[in-house]
N, C-alpha and C positions, 0 to 999 in steps of 0.2 A: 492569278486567280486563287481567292480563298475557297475551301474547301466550310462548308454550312454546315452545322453539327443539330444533326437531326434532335430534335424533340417530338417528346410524347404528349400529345393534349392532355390536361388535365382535368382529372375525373378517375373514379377509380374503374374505368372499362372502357378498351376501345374498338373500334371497328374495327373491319378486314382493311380498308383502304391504308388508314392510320397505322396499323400493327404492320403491314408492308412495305409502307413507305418508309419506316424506321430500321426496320431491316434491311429493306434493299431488294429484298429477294421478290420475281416479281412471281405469275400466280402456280407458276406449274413448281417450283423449285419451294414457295409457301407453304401448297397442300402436300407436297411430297414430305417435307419437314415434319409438318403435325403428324400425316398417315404412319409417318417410321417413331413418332415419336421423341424427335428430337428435337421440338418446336412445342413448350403448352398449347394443351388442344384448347377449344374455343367451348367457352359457355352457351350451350342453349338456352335463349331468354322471350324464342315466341316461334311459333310453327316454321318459321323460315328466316329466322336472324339467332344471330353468333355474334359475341362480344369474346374478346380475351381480357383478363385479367391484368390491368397494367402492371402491379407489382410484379406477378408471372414472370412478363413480357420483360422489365428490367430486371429482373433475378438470373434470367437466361441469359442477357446481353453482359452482366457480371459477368456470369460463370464464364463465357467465353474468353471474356479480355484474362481474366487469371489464367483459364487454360492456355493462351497465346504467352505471357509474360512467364507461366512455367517451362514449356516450352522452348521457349527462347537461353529462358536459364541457362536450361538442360543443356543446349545446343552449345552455351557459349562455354560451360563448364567442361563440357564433352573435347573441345577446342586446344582448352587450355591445357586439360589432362594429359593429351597425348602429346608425346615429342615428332617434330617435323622430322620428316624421313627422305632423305635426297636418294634418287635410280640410282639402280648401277650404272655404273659409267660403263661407255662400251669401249670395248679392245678395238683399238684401230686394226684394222683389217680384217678382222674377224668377219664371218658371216651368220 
């Protein structure tokens, strides 16, 4: 089974359903996201509807893929840096 690579409708602002389903996340783990801040909050555009700003919305999903691949760096660099270190061996009969 391939794995579908989400896309963003086109237009420059999308729904709650759309901005979700691109992410993944579904609505408690969304509003948690915006409420902290670490999700673009949502444009008010009429007494009871919200748009996000697609750019926003792909600006975010950037930042994270770099944050991951520096990360990863870090991890792999981190790896390489240190020298492998074998236990002490133990004394036969010791206790």
């Amino acid at each position: 089974m391939t794995a579908e690579k989400k896309e963003l409708p086109t237009g420059p602002v999308l729904r709650r359903p759309a901005a979700m389903a691109f992410t993944g996340f579904g609505p408690t783990q969304f509003d948690e996201l915006i409420a902290t801040g670490k999700f673009p909050a949502p444009i008010p555009i009429g007494k009871r509807t919200v748009v996000w700003d697609r750019e926003e919305v792909l600006a975010w999903y950037e930042e994270r893929k770099k944050k991951r691949a520096e990360e990863m760096a870090a991890r792999k660099a981190g790896r390489a840096a240190k020298p492998v270190q074998k236990p002490p061996k133990k004394k036969v009969g010791a206790r």
